[in-house]
C-alpha positions in Angstrom: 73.6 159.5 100.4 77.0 158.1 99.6 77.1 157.4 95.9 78.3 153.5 95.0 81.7 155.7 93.6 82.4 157.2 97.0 82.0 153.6 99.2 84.9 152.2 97.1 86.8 155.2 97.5 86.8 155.1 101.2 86.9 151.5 101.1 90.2 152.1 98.9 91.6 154.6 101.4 91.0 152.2 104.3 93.2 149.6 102.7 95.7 152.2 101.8 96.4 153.2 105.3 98.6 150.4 105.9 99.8 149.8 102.7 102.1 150.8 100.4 103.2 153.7 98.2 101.6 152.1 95.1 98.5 152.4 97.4 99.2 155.9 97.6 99.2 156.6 93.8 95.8 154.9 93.8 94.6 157.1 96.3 95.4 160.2 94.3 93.6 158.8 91.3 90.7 158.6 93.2 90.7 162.1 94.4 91.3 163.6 91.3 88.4 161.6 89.8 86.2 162.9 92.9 86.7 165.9 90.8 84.7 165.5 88.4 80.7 163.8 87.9 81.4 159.9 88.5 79.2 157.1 87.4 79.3 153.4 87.3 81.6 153.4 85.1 84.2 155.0 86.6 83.6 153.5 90.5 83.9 149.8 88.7 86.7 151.0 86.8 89.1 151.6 90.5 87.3 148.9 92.4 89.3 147.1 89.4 92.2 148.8 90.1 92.3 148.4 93.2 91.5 144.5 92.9 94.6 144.1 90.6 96.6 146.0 92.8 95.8 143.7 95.3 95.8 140.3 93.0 99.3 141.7 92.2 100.6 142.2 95.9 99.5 139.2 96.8 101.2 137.1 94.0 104.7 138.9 95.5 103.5 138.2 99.1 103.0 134.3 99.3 102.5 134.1 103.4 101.3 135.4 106.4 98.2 137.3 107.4 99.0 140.1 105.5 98.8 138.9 102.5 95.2 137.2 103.0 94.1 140.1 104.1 95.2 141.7 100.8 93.7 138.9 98.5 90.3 139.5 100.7 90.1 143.0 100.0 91.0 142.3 96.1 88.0 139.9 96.1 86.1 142.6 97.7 87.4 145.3 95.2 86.7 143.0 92.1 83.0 142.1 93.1 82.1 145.4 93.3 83.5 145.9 89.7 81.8 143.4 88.5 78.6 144.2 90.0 79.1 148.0 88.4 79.9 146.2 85.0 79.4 142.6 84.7 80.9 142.4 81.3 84.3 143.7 82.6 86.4 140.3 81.5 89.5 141.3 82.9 87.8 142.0 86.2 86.2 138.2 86.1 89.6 137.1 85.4 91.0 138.6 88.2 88.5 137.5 90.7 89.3 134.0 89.8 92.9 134.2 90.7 91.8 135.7 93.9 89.6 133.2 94.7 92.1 130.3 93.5 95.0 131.9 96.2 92.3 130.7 98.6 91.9 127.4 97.5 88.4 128.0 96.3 88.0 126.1 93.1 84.7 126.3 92.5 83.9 130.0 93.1 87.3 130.5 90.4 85.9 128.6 87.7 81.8 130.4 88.4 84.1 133.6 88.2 86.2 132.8 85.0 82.9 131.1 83.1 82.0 134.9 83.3 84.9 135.5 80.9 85.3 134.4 77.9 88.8 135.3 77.7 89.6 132.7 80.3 89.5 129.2 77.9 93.0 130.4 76.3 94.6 131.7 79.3 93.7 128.5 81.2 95.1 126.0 78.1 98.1 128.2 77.4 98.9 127.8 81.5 98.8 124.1 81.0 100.6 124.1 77.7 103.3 125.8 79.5 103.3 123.6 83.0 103.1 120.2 80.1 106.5 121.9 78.6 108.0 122.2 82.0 108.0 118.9 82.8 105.1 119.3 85.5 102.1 117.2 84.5 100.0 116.8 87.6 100.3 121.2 87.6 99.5 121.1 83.3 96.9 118.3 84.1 94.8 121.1 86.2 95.0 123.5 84.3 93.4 121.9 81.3 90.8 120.4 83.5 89.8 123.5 84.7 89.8 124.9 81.0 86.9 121.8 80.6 85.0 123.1 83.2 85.3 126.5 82.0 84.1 125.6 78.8 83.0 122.3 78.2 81.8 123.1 74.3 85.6 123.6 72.9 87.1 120.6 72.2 91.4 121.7 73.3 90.6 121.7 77.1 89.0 117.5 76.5 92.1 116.6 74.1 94.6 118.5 76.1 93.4 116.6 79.6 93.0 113.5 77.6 96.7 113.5 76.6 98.3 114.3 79.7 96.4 110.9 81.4 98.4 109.4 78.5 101.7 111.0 79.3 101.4 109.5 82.6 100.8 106.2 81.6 96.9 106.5 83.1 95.3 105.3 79.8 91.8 104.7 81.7 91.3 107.5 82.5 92.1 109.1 79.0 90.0 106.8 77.0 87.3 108.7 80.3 87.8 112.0 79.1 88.0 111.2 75.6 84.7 109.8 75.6 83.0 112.1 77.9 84.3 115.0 75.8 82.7 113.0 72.2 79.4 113.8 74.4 79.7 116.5 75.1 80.9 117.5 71.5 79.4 115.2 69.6 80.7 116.7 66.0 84.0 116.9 67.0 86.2 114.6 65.5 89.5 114.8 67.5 87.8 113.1 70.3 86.9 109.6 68.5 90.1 109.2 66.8 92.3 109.9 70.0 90.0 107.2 71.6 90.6 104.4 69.0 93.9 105.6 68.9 94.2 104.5 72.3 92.3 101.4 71.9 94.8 100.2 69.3 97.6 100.6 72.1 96.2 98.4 74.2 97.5 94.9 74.9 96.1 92.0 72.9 93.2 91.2 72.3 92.9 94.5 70.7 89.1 95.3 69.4 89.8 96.3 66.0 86.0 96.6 65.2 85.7 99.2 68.0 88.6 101.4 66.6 87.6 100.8 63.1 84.2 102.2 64.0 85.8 105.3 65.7 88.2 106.2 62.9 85.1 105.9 60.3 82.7 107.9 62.7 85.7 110.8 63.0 86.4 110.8 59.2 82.6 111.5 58.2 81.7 113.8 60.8 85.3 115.7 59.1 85.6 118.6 61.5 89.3 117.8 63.1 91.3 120.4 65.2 94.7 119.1 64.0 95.8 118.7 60.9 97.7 115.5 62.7 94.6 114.1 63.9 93.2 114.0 60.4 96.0 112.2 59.0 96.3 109.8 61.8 92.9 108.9 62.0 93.1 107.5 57.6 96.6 105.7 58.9 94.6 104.2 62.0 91.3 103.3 59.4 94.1 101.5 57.0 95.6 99.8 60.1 92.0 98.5 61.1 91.2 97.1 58.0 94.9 95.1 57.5 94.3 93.2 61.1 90.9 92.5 60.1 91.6 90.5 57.4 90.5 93.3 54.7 93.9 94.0 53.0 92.5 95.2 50.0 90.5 97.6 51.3 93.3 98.5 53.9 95.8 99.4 50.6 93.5 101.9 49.2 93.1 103.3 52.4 97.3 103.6 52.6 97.3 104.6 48.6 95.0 107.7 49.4 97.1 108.7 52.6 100.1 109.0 51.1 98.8 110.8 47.9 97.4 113.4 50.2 100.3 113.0 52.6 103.4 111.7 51.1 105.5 112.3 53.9 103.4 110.4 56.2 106.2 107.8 57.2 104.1 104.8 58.8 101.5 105.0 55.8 103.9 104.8 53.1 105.8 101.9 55.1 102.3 99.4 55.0 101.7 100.7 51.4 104.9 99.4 50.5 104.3 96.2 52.6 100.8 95.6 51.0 101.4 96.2 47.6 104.1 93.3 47.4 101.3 91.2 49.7 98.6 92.1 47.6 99.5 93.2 44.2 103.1 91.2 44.1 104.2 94.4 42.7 108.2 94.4 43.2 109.0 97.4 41.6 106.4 99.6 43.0 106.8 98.2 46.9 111.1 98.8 46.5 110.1 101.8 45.1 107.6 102.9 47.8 110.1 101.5 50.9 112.4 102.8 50.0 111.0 106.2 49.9 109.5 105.7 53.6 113.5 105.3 54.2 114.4 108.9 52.9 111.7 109.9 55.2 112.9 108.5 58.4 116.9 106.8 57.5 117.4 106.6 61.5 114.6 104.2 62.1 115.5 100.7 61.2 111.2 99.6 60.7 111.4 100.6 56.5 114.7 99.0 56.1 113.5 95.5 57.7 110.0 95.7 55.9 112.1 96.3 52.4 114.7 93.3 53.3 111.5 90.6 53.6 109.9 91.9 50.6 113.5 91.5 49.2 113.6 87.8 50.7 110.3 86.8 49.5 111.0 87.7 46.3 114.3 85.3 46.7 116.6 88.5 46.1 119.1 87.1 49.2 121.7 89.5 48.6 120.0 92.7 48.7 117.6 91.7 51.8 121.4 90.6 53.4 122.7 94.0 53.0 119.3 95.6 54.7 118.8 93.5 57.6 122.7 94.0 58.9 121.5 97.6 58.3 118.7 96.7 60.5 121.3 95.1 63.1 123.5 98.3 62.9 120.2 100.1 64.5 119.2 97.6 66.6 121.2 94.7 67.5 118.4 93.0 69.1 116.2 92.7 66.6 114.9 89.1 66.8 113.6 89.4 63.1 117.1 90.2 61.4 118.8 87.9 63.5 116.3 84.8 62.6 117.0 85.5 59.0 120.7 85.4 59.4 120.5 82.3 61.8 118.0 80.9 58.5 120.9 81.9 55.8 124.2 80.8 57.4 
């Protein structure tokens, strides 16, 4: 009888008759281990071998018949090592590959669910391809990280944002709903869904993406730190366009005393303190801080020259919006006030 060892040494040594001298080395391994009393162990262990060998050759060899006849036999290889150990990761991993050179989707992402090694591998791929400028390449990556493992919440938020980088906000808000169902405690997943709501043209449904960012801030289990802080600036923003400006200022006040370098937050606390309170001191104070944290932008120095103007201090809001002006020379709102004030 021809133990399960010896079949993938001769089914080694058939491949390596054509092959090359790496094939050669392999063969000498597998002699020697003839040598001594093999098991399971060790006949999984070079039907790995021999599958990454192969999974290796076939990644330098990108055409021809040859090399699908080398990513067969690595397919063969590796499901014989996993059959011999089905909790080898690294052979799962491999066997994916091999299956994904052959355009089979499906049977890559049955073999990589098998390893649980795969989620990272599969996000940091897309990370990389996002980096590289190649979106529809990152965009499969992280949607095969979802069906990999549909329970962590990177391979949803990571899909969801590259539909945003390419302008395909449908199918984003999709994802980023279908992912808050399938991971309903998450709280990345509502907040990058009102966030997109917000974004939308007018009408936008501030109810809706008030809603969200509540729902994300009680169930407080964010990913990213970002998200978290986004998601009180979003809350704040809700309640100012829905007529709640009180409320919306001690949503900014507690932002910025958690965050005080959050740029946008301190901004609208600035705003709403002179709108609400009438507080000159403490909105100059406040806007002019949010322009230390961001001088290139010209949003902080416009938002200071109307408190400035409402507050009949001409001179000082002058000297801010032609600072405005020097930024952005278009800006309709600096330009009405000098057209008002000639």
């Amino acid at each position: 009888m021809i133990s399960r060892a010896t079949d993938v040494i001769l089914k080694i040594m058939a491949v390596s008759v054509r092959r090359s001298f790496v094939y050669g080395l392999l063969i000498a391994g597998v002699i020697l281990a003839c040598l001594i009393p093999i098991h399971n162990e060790i006949s999984s262990a070079l039907a790995r071998n021999a599958g990454f060998i192969s999974l290796n050759h076939a990644k330098a060899t990108t055409t021809g018949f040859d090399n699908e006849t080398i990513v067969l036999k690595g397919i063969e290889f590796l499901e014989l090592a996993t059959v011999d150990d089905p909790n080898s990761l690294t052979a799962w991993r491999g066997l994916g590959f091999l299956y994904l050179m052959r355009g089979e989707e499906e049977k890559a992402l049955r073999a990589w669910r098998q390893s649980r090694i795969m989620q990272t591998e599969l996000l940091t791929r897309g990370t990389l391809a996002r980096y590289a400028g190649d979106l529809d390449d990152a965009l499969r990556w992280f949607q095969r990280a979802v069906h990999v493992d549909p329970t962590k919440p990177e391979g949803w938020l990571q899909t969801g944002f590259v539909y945003e980088l390419r302008g395909e906000s449908s199918d984003a808000m999709a994802i980023y709903k279908a992912g808050s169902q399938s991971i309903p405690n998450n709280s990345d997943l509502p907040f990058r869904l009102a966030r997109l709501i917000s974004r939308k043209p007018e009408p936008i449904d501030w109810e809706s993406v008030l809603d969200l960012t509540d729902h994300a801030i009680t169930l407080d289990n964010f990913l990213f730190v970002w998200n978290e802080t986004q998601s009180h600036v979003l809350r704040a923003d809700s309640l100012r366009q829905l007529g709640r400006e009180a409320d919306a200022l001690d949503e900014y006040e507690r932002v910025v005393g958690q965050y005080p370098d959050e740029y946008w937050a301190t901004l609208r606390y600035g705003e709403l303190t002179w709108q609400v309170e009438n507080d000159l001191d403490k909105s100059v104070k406040l806007l002019e801080r949010a322009i230390r944290l961001d001088s290139a932008s010209k949003w902080a120095y416009r938002a200071l020259g109307l408190v400035y103007d409402a507050a009949g201090q001409h001179d000082q809001a002058a000297g801010l919006f032609n600072i405005v002006l020097s930024i952005d020379p278009d800006d309709q709102i600096a330009q009405a006030w000098f057209k008002q004030h000639q």
